[in-house]
Backbone as numpy.savetxt, mean C-alpha at the origin, in Angstrom:
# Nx Ny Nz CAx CAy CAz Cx Cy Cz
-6.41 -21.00 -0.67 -6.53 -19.56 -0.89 -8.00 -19.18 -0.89
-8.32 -18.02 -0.29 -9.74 -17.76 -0.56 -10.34 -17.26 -1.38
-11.55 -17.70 -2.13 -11.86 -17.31 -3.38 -12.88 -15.72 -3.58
-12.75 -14.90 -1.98 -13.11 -13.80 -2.46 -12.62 -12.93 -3.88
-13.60 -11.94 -3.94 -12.83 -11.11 -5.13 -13.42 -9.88 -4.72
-12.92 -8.81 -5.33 -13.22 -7.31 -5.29 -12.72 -6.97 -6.57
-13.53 -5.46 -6.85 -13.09 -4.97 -8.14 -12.94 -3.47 -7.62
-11.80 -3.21 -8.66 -10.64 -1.87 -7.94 -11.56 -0.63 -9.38
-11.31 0.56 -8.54 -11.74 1.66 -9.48 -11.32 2.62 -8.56
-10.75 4.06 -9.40 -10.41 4.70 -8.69 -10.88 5.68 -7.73
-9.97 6.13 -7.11 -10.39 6.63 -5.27 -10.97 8.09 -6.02
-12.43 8.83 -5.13 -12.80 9.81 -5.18 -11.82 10.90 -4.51
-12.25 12.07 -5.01 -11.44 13.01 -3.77 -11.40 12.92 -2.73
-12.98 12.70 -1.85 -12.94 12.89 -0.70 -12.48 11.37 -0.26
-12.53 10.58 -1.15 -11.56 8.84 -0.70 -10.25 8.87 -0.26
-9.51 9.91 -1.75 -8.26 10.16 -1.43 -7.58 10.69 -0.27
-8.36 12.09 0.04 -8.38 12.41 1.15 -8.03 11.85 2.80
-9.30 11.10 2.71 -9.41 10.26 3.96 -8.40 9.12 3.65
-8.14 8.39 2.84 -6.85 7.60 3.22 -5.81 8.18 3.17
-5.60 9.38 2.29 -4.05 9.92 2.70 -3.66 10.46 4.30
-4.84 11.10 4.95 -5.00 11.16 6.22 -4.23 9.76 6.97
-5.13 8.34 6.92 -5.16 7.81 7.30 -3.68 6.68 7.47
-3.18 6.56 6.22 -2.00 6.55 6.03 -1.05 7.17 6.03
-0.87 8.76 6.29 0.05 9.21 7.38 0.05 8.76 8.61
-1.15 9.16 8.95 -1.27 8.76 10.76 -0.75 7.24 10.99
-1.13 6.48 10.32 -0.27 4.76 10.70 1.06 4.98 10.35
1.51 5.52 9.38 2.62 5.85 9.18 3.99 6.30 10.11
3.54 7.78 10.44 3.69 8.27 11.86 3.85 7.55 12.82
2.50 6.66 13.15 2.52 5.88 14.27 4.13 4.91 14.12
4.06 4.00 13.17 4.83 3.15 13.43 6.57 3.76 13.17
6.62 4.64 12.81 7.96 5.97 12.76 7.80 6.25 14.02
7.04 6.57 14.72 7.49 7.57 16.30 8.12 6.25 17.19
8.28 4.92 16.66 8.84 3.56 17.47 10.57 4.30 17.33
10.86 5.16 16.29 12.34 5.23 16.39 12.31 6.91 16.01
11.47 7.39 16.00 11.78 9.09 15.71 10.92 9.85 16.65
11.15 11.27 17.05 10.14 11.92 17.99 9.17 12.09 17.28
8.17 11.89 17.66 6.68 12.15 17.17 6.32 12.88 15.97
6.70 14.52 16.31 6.57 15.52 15.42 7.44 15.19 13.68
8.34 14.31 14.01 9.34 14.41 13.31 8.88 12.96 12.23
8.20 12.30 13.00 7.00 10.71 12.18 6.38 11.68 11.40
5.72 12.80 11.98 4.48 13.56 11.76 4.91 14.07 10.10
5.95 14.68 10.12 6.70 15.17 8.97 6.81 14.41 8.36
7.88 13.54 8.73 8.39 12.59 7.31 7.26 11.98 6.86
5.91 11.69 7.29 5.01 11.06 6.36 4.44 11.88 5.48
4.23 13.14 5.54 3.50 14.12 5.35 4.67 14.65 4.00
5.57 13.91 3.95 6.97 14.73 3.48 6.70 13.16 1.92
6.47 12.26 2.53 6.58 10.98 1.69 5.14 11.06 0.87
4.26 11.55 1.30 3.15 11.90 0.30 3.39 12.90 -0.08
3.81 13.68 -0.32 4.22 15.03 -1.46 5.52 14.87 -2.50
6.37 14.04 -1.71 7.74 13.06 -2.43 7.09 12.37 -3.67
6.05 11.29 -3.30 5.57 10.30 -4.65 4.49 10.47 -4.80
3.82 11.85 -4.38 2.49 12.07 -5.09 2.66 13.51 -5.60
3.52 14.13 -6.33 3.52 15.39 -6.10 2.08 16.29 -6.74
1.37 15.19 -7.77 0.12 15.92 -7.70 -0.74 15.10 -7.02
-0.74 14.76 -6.31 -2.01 13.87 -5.70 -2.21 12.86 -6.48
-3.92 12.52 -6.17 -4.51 11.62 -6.82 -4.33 11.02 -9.09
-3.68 12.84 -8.87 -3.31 12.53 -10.79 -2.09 12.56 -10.84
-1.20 12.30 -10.23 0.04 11.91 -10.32 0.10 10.55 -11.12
0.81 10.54 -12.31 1.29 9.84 -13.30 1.83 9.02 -12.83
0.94 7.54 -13.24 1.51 6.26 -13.20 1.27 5.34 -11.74
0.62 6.39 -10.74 -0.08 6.08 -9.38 -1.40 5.83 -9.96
-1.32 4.37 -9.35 -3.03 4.05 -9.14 -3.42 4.25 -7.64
-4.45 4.70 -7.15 -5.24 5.30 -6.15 -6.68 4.53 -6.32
-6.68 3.52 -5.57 -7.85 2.67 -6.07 -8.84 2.29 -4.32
-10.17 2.73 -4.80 -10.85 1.84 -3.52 -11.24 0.10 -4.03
-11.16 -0.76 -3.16 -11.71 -1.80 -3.46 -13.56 -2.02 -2.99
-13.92 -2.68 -3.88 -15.24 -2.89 -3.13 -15.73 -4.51 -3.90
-16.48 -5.06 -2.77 -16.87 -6.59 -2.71 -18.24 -6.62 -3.89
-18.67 -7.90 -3.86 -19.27 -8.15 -4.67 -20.79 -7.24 -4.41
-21.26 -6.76 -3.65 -22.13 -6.02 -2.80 -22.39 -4.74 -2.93
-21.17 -4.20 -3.80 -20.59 -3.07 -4.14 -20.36 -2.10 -2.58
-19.80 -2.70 -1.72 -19.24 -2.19 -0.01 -17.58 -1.63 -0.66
-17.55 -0.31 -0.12 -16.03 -0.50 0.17 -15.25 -1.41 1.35
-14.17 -2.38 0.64 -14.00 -3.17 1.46 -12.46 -2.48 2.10
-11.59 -1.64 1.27 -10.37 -1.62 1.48 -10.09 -0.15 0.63
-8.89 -0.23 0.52 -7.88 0.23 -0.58 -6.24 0.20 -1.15
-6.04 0.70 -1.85 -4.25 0.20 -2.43 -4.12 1.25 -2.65
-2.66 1.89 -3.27 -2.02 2.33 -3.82 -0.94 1.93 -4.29
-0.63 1.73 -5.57 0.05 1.13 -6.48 0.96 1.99 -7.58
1.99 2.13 -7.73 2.80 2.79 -8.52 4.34 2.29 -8.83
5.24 3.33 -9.74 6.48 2.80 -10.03 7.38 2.23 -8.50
8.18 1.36 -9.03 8.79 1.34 -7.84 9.97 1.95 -7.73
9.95 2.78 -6.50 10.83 4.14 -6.39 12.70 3.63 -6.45
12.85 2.02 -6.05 14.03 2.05 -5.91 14.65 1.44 -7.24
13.95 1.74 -8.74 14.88 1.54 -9.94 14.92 2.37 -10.37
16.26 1.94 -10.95 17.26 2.86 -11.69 16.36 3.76 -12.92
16.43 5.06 -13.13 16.04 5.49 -14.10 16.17 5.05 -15.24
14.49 4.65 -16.00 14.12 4.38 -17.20 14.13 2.65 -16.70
14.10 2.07 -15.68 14.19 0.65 -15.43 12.37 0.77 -15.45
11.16 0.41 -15.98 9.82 1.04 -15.56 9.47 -0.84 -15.42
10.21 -1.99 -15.10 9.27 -2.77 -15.30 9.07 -3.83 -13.71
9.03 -2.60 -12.49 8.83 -3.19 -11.42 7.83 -2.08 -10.82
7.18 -2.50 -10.04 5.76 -1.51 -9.75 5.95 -1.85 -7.68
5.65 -0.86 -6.98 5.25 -1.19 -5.96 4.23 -0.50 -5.25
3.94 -1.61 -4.13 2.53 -1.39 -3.91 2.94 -0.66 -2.30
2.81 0.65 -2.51 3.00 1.93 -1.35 1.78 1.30 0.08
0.79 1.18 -0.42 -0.06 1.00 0.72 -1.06 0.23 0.26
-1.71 -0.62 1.57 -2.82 -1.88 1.10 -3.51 -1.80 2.73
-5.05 -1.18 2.73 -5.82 -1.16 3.51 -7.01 -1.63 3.35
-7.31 -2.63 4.51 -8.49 -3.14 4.55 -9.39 -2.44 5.93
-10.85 -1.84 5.50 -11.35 -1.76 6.91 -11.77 -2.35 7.64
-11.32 -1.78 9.20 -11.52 -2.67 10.15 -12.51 -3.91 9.96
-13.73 -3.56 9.77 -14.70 -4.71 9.79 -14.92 -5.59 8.88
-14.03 -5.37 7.74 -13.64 -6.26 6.94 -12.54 -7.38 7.61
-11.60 -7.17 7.94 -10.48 -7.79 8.20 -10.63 -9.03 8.74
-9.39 -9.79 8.33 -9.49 -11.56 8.59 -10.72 -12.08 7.82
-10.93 -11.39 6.72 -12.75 -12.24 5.73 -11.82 -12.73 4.73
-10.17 -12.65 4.21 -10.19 -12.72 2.92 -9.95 -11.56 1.75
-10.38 -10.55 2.41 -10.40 -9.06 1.87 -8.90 -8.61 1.66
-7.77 -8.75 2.35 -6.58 -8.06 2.46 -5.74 -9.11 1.38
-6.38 -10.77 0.81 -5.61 -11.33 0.29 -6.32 -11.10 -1.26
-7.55 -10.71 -1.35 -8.38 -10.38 -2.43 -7.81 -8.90 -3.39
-7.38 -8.03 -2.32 -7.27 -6.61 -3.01 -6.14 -6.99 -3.34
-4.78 -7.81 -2.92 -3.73 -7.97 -2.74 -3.73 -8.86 -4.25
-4.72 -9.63 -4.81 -4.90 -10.05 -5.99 -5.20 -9.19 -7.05
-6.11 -8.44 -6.53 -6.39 -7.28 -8.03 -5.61 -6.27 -8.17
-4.75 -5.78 -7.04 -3.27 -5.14 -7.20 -2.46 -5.66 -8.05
-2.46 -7.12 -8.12 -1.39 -7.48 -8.85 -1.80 -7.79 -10.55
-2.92 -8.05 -9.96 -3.99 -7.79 -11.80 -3.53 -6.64 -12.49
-3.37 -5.53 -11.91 -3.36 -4.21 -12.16 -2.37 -4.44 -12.56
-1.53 -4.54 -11.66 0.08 -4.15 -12.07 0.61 -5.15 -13.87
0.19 -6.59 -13.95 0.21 -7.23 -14.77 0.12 -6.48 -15.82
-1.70 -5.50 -15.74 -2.31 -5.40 -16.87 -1.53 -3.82 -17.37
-0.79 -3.11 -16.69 0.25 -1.75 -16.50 1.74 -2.13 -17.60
1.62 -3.34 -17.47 3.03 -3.85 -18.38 4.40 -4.39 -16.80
4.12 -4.10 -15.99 4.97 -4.15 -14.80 5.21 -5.45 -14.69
6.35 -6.25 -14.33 6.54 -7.76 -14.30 6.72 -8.50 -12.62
6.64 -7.29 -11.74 7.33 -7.58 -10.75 6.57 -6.51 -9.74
5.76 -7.08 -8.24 4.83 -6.05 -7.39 5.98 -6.44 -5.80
6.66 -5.04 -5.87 7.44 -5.03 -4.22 6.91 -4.52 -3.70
7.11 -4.38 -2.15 6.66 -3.49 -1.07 7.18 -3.20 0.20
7.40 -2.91 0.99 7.67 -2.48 2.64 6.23 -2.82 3.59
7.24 -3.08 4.50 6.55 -3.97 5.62 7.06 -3.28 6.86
6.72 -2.90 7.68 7.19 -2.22 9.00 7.06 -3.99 9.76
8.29 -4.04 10.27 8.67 -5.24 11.11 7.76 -5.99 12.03
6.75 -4.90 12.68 6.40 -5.01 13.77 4.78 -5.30 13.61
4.89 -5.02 12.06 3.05 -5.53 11.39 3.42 -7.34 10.86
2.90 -7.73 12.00 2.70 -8.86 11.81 1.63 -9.78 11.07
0.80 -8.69 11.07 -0.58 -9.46 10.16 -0.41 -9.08 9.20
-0.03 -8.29 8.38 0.55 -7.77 7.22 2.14 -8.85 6.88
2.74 -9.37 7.39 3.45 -9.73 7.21 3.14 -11.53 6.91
1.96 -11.53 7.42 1.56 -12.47 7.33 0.77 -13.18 6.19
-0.10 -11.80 6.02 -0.80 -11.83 4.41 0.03 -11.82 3.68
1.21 -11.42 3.03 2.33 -11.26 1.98 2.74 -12.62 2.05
3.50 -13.15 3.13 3.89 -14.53 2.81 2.61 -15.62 2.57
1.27 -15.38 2.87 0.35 -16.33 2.68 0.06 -16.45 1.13
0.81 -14.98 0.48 0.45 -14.68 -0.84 1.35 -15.06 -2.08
2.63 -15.42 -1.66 3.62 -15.69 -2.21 4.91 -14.50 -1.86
4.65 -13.61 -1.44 5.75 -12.85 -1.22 6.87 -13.14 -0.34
8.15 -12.92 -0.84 9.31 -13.63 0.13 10.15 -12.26 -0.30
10.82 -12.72 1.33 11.33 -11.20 1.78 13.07 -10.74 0.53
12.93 -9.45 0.28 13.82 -9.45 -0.87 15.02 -8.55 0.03
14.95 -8.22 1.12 16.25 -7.44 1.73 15.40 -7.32 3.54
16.06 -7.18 3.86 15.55 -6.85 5.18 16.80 -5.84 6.41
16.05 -4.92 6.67 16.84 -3.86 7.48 16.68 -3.84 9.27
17.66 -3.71 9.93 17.45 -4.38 10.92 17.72 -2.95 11.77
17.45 -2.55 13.18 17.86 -1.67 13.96 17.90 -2.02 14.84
18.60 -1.75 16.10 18.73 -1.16 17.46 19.11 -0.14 17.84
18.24 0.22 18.91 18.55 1.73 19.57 19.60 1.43 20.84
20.93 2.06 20.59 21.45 2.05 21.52 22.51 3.06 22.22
């Protein structure tokens, strides 16, 4: 495992901003593989107002940039309840989104933030960090199992 580290603090406005941007648009992207475009365009735009309904102070969302020992932003997370328990179940947390920038990537960085996410979540009272994986992100899919994560359901499609 690599012994990078980063330390998480939370995202500025104009941070928030630019990754909520940024994570629609990938979002979108990998939705328009099975929906018309406009309609990716929405439902992401529809899923950040769903589990953020105030933004960045939305209760119980962490909104965190990462940055290296250098003090660089290296990445970022977003970390919160996890949407698929049962009301009043509060002791599973998931991690909505995990970005590393480009010129970071393949250093170690995506398995580092992916550690202090789960620091977080530990130190939250949460016993348990899930997430979603779009099928077709393979390097992402790759970091999770390099990390210990094993797949807990998996949904399958064809268009036909």
């Amino acid at each position: 495992m690599d012994d990078r580290t980063v330390q998480l603090r939370r995202m500025t406005p104009a941070e928030y901003e630019t990754a909520t941007e940024r994570r629609e648009a990938e979002t979108a992207r990998e939705l328009a593989a099975f929906l018309p475009a406009e309609l990716a365009r929405e439902r992401a735009r529809k899923g950040t107002a769903r589990f953020l309904p105030d933004g960045p102070d939305t209760a119980g969302h962490h909104l965190v940039v990462a940055q290296d020992a250098a003090g660089r932003v290296v990445g970022d997370a977003w970390i919160g309840p996890d949407p698929r328990t049962a009301a009043g179940d509060e002791h599973a947390a998931w991690l909505y989104d995990l970005h590393v920038e480009p010129e970071f990537r393949r250093r170690g960085f995506g398995s580092a933030i992916l550690r202090a996410a789960e620091a977080l979540t530990a130190r939250e009272g949460w016993t348990a960090l899930g997430l979603n994986v779009f099928g077709g992100n393979e390097a992402a899919i790759a970091l999770y199992r390099a990390n210990g994560y094993q797949v807990a359901a998996m949904a399958l499609r064809k268009t036909v």
